[in-house]
LUMKOLDO-95244 format. One record per residue: residue in one letter; z, y, x of N, C-alpha, C in turn. Coordinates in steps of 0.2 Angstrom, whole numbers, plus 5000, padded with zeros to 4 digits. Each point is the difference from the previous one (the first is absolute). Last residue first. Layout:
N
aZYXZYXZYX;...
END
This chain:
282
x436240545059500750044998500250034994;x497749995013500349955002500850024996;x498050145003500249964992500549965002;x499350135016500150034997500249974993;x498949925020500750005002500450044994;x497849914997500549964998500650025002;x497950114998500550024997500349954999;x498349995010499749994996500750014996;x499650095023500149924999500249964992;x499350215004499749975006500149925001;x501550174988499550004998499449965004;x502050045009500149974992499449994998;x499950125018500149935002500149954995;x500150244997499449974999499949965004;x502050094996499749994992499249965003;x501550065018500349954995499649974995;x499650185020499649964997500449944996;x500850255008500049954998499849964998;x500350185021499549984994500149954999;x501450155017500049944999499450034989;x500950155017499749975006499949944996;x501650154989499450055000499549955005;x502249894996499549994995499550055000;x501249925021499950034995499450004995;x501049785012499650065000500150034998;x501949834999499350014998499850055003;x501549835015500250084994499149984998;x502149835013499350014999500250074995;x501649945021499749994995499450034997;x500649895022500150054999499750014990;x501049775015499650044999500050084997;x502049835008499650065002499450045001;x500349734994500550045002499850055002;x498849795009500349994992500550075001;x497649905009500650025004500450024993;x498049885001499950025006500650015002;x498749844982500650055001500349995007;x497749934986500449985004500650065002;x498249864980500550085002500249975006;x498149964981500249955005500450065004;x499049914976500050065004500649975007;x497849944980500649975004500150045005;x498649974973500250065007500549935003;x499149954979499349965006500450075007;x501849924982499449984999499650015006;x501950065010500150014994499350004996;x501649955024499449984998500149994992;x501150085026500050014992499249984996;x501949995025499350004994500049994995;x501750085023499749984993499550004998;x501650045025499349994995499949984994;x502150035014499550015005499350034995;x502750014989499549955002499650045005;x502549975003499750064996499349965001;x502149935007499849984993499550074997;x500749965025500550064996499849984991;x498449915016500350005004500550054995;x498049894985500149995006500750035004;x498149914979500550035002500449995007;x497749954981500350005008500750065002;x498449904976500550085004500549955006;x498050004979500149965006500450075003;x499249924974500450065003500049975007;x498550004974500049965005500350035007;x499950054972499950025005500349945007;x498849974972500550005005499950065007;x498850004982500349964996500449995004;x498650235001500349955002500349954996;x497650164997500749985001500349945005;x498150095004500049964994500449995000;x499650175016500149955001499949924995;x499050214995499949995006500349965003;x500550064977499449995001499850005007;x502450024995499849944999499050005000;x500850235008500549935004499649934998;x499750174983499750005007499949975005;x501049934977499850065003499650005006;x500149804985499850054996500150085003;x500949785006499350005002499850084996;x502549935009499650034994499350005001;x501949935013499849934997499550044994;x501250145015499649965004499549964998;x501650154989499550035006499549965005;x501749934981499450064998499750025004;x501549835007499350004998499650054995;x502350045009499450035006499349964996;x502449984990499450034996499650035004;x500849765005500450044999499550044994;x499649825016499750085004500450044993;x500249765000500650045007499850065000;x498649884984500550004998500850045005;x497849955007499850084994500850004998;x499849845021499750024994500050064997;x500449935030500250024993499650014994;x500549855024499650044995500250024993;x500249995030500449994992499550004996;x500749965029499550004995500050014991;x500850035030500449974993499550024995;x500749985028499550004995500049984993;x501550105023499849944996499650044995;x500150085027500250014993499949944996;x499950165026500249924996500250004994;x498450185014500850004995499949924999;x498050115008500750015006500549994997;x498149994985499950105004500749985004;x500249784989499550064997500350075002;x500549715003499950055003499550064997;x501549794987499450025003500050065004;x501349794986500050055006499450015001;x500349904976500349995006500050055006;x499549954974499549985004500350015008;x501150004975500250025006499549965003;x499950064973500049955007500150035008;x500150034967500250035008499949945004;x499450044973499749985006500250045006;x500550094981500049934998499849935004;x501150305001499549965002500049944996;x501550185001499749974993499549965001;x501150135019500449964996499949964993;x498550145011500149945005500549964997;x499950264997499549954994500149915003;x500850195014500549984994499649954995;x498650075017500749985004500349984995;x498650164996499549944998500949945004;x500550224999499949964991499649955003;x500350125018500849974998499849974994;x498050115008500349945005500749974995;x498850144983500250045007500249925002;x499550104978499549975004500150005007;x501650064984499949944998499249975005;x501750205001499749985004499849924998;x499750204983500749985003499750005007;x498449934981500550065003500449985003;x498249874990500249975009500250075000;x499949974977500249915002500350025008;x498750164990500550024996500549945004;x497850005002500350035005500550015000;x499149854985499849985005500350065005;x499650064977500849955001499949975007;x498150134996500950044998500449965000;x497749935016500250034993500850015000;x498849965019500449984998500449984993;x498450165013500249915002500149974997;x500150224994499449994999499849965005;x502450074999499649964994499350004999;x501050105020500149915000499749974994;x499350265006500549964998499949925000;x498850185018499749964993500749955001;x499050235016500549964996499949944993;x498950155025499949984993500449944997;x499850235019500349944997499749964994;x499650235011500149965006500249954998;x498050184987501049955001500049965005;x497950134992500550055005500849965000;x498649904981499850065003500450035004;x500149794986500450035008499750045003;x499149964978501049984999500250025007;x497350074998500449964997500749995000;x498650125021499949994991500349964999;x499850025022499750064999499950024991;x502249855017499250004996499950064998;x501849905019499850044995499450014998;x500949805012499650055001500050054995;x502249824999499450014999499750065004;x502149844998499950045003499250025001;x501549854978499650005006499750095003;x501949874983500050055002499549995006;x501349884978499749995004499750065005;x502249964983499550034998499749975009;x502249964990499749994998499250024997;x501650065017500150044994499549964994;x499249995023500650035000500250014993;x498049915018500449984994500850035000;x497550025018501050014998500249984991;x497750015022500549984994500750004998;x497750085019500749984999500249994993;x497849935016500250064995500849984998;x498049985023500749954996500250074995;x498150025012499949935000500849964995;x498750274996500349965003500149915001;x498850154983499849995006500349975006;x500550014972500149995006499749975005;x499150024979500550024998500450035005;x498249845001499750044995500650094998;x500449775009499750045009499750054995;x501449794992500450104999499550055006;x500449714997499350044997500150084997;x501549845014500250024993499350044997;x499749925024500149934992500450024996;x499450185015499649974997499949954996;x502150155008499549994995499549984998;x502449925006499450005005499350044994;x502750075000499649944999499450015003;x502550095002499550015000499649944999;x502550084989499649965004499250045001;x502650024988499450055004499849955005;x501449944974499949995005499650075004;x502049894981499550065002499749985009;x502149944975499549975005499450065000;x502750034996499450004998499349995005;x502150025009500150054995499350004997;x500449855017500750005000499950054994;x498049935009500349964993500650024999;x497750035018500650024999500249984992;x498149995022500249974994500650024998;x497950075021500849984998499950004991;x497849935017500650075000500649984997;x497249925003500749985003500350064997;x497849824991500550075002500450015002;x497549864991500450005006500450074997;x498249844987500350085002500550015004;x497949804997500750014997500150055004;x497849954994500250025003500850004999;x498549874983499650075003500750005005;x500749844983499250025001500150045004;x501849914992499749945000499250005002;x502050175001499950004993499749935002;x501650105018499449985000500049994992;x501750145017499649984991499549965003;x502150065021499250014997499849964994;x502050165015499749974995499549975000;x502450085015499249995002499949954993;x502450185003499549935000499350025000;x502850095002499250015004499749944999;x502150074984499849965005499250035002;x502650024982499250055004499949925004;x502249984990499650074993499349985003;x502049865006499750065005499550044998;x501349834985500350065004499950045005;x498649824990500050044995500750065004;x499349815011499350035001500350084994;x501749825003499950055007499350044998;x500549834984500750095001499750055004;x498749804997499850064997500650065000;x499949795014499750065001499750064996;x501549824996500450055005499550045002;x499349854984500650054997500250035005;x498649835007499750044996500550074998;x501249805009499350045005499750064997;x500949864985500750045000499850055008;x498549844988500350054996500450045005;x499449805009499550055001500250084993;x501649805001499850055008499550025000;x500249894981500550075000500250025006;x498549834987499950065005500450055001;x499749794986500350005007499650035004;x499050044977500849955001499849985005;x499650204983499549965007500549955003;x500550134978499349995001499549975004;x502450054998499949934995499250035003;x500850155012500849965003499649924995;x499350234994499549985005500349935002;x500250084975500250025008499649955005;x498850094979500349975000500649985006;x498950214987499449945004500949954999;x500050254993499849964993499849945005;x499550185013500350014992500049924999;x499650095021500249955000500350004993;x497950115016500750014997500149964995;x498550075024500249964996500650014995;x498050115018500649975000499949974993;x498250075019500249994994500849964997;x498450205018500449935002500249974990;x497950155007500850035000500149935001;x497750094998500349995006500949995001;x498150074984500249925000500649995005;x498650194999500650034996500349924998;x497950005013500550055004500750004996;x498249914987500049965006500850025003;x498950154985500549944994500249955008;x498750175007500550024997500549965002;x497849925002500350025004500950014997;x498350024985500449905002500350025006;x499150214991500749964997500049935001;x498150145007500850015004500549954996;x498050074991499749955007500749995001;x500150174986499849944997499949945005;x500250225008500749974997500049924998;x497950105006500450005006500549974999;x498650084982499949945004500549985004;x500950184983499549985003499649955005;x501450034975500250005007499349995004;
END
C-alpha cells in the first residue's frame, strides 16, 4: 500500500470508530435481580428505548475523542428501522483525511456493513479516478466483531436496549441540555451484559481493541428528555468516548452505497496495515 494509504489508516480506523455501540443480552442475567431498587429508572430507560427504536432515524451531532490528538466532530442522519447505516459529514482535518480529501468536511456512509469515504480521486493506486473509498467493518472489527454489530446491533436503539444489562444504574438528575429539560442517567455495563458485541469491543486483538484496548466494560450516560426520547449520550468504551446529541428523530432519508464503478476497495489493505488483526480476528 502506498504511503499516503498507509498514513491514513489511523485516521481511517479513527473515522470508522465513529458508530454508537450497542449491546446484546445472550445468556446475562435479568435486569429486574441484577440492580435492586431501580425499577423507576429501568422502566424510564425502557420508554425510551421503545420510543428511540420506533422512529427508525434521527438527525444527530457527533464528536470521538480516542484520548489523543483532535477529537472528530460529525453531523447528519442515523437510521435503524431496516438495518443500521449512517451519511454524515466529518471534519476532515482531525480525521487526519487532508491527504485524501481537499475539502474541509468529507462525507461517510456506512451502509451494508461496509464503511464508505467521499474521496479526491487519485492519479494511481486502488482509488485511481474513484469517488469513494470503501472499507468492510471486518477489517475493524474482525469476522466475528462485524458479524456481532449486523443488523441494526450498532445503532442508537441497540446501545438503548443494552442498559437493561447494566450492573450499575443511577439517576443523576435534572439537567438542561441544547434547551431540553432532561434526567440524567448513568450505567455500566460489563463484557458479561455486552453479550456477543464483546467480540467487538472487548477483543484486543482486532483493530477496534488495538486502539481502544479493549473493552472490559462500557461506560453509558443518556439524558433523556421531552416525549421519552433521549437528548444526549455517551459512550465510553476503553480509551474512545463518544458523545451524541440527537437533533431530530424520524423521516430521514434512506442510506444507499455508491456505485460500485466510483468506489475502490481498501479492505484488504487496511488488514494489512494494521498487522492483520481485523483479519485474523474470528
Amino acid at each position: 500500500m502506498k504511503a499516503k494509504y498507509a498514513g491514513a489508516w489511523t485516521a481511517v480506523t479513527v473515522a470508522a470508530l465513529i458508530t454508537t455501540a450497542g449491546c446484546g443480552g445472550e445468556g446475562v442475567k435479568d435486569a429486574a435481580k441484577a440492580v435492586d431498587g431501580t425499577d423507576a429508572i429501568m422502566a424510564a430507560l425502557g420508554r425510551a428505548t421503545d420510543r428511540t427504536e420506533q422512529l427508525g432515524s434521527a438527525e444527530v451531532k457527533m464528536t470521538t475523542s480516542m484520548g489523543s490528538g483532535a477529537p472528530v466532530t460529525m453531523e447528519g442522519t442515523y437510521s435503524w428501522g431496516d438495518g443500521y447505516a449512517f451519511d454524515v459529514l466529518m471534519d476532515t482535518a482531525a480525521a487526519q483525511m487532508q491527504q485524501l480529501q481537499d475539502a474541509p468536511k468529507m462525507r461517510m456512509l456506512f451502509v451494508d456493513g461496509a464503511y464508505y469515504y467521499d474521496v479526491d480521486p487519485q492519479a494511481s493506486g486502488p482509488l485511481k479516478g474513484k469517488e469513494w473509498m470503501k472499507i468492510d467493518s471486518s477489517a475493524v472489527f474482525g469476522k466475528q466483531g462485524a458479524q456481532a454489530l449486523s443488523g441494526s446491533n450498532g445503532s442508537p436503539s441497540a446501545s438503548m436496549k443494552g442498559l437493561k444489562y447494566a450492573d450499575d444504574v443511577e439517576n443523576l438528575g435534572s439537567e438542561k441540555i441544547n434547551g431540553k429539560a432532561t434526567t440524567h442517567y448513568r450505567a455500566v455495563i460489563d463484557q458479561a451484559g455486552m453479550g456477543k458485541l464483546k467480540k467487538a469491543y472487548g477483543d484486543k486483538d482486532s483493530l477496534f481493541g488495538s486502539m481502544t484496548g479493549g473493552a472490559a466494560s462500557i461506560t453509558m450516560e443518556v439524558w433523556v428528555g421531552p416525549k421519552d426520547l433521549p437528548v444526549r449520550m455517551i459512550q465510553e468504551i476503553g480509551t474512545m468516548k463518544v458523545t451524541t446529541d440527537f437533533e431530530k428523530f424520524g423521516r430521514t432519508a434512506p442510506v444507499k452505497a455508491p456505485p460500485a464503478a466510483q468506489t475502490g476497495d481498501l479492505t484488504e489493505a487496511i488488514k494489512e496495515a494494521g498487522g492483520g488483526a481485523g483479519s485474523t480476528t474470528g
